[in-house]
C-alpha angles and dihedrals in degrees: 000000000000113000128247085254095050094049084052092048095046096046089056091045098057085032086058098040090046091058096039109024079219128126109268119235129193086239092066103036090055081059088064111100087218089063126076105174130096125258089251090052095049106043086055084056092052097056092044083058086045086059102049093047106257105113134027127218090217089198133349094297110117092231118097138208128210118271121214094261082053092049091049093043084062104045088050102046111005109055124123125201100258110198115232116250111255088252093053094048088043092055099056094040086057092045099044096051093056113105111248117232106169116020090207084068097039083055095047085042087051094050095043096054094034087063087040099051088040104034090221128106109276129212129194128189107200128213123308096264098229081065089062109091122225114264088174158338127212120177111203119187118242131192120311105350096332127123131174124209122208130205139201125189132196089261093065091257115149124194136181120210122183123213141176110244111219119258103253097040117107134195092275095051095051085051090060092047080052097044089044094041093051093042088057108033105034105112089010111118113254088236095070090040093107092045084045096057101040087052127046093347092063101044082055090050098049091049089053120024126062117231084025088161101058087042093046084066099042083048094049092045091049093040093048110120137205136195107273124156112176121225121222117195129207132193094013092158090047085091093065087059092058111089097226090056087059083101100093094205091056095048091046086050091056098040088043095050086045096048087077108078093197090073099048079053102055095040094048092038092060086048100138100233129272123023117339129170111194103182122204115315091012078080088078077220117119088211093053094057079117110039139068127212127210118190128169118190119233118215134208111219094343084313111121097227095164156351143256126204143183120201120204150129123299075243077072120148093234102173091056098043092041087058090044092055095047096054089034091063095041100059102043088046080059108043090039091053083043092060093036093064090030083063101040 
């Protein structure tokens, strides 16, 4: 149980290395107005702290920096509630009142102003796609008896899906499946795509379209969804301006580790929900030993659909991108919960 002293020590400490990426010594923290104590108290106290595992002597200076015990000490129990700066208010109040169109946009916008306003590298995982709606389907005829659908959601996703079109199935027919498919499933969520085309879509097919059975399979293969949520990035370069990612080996593990979207997937996707900070090694990646990451979950109608993050090092100013986050998720949860039941 770490004394009243200590916790004081300790909060100027991280508060001090945060702002100068220096070694902190007890010279500099007795200078604070906030501190009342003596240099030769404090700097007891500081390798009592040493000791504990609070703090690390990074070479034979007599100044510390916060461990990450130290770092996770003070998000748990130090933080103090740190008021965001006008600009930054005004800038999420502009881009939160503007009306969403396409929800792929509004997810590049967010990472990009996440990383601005931060100064970190920003992640988004956007919404799960079987929660995306249809805006359109077009089947275009390839070569042979290949076609290929494309589809377009209410996010701005576009995907292509090729298909074999049966045998006796000519150009007019696959118009009707179009004009059908689009007539039923547009507005509906990908993820009720399959129900919707083994229900009222296929009774409408077979009404209307010859060789209905052999189209009904190549429909329900090419229509078949997955889970997929696509991941934006901000800021990806904001790393290279952080003293402790000058070694050019650390920052290229990192870049190279986030590189692979399917990890930023997975790591985002198993985010518990709400607001959480893992800092260095809490990560379980060899390549994040030096970085914290701090993600919060958005919601659709109460409904958590996807993840921010901010990606920084443990020297992270966590009061201010907590409350980023906070606010970040927030907003988006409301103006995304806004589109979705202006769309219904």
């Amino acid at each position: 149980m770490l004394s009243h002293r200590q916790l004081l020590i300790l909060q100027a400490i991280v508060d001090d290395y945060v702002q100068s990426a220096e070694p902190i010594g007890s010279r500099s923290i007795s200078k604070r107005e906030d501190i009342s104590f003596s240099p030769a108290t404090i700097r007891n106290e500081m390798a009592d702290l040493e000791e504990m595992g609070y703090l690390l002597k990074p070479h034979s200076s007599s100044g510390r920096v916060p461990s990450n015990d130290g770092y996770r000490l003070y998000v748990d129990h130090l933080l103090r509630p740190a008021p965001l700066q006008q600009h930054e208010i005004l800038d999420m109040e502009k881009f939160f009142t503007r009306r969403i169109s396409e929800v792929e946009a509004v997810m590049k916008k967010t990472a990009a102003v996440l990383s601005e306003l931060t100064s970190y590298v920003s992640v988004v995982l956007g919404p799960e796609m079987e929660h995306t709606k249809l805006k359109q389907l077009q089947m275009l005829p390839l070569t042979g008896r290949q076609a290929i659908a494309i589809l377009v959601t209410d996010s701005g996703h576009v995907e292509h899906r090729t298909f074999d079109i049966p045998k006796q199935m000519d150009s007019r027919e696959l118009e009707k499946v179009v004009n059908i498919l689009n007539e039923q499933l547009v507005d509906t969520p990908i993820g009720q795509w399959e129900e919707q085309l083994i229900t009222e879509t296929s009774r409408l097919l077979y009404q209307h379209v010859r060789h209905y059975e052999d189209m009904f399979g190549v429909l329900r293969d090419a229509f078949k969804t997955e889970k997929s949520d696509q991941v934006f990035y901000g800021g990806m370069m904001n790393l290279m301006m952080q003293p402790e990612f000058q070694d050019i080996d650390r920052i290229r593990m990192v870049f190279d580790w986030l590189d692979r979207s399917e990890n930023v997937h997975t790591l985002l996707s198993r985010s518990q929900e709400g607001l959480n900070v893992r800092i260095g090694r809490e990560n379980n990646i060899e390549a994040f030993a030096n970085v914290s990451m701090i993600t919060a979950t958005y919601s659709i109608d109460g409904n958590t659909v996807g993840t921010l993050g901010v990606i920084g090092p443990t020297r992270m100013e966590y009061e201010r991108v907590i409350r980023l986050m906070r606010q970040f998720a927030t907003g988006l949860s409301t103006s995304l919960t806004k589109k979705y039941r202006q769309d219904r």
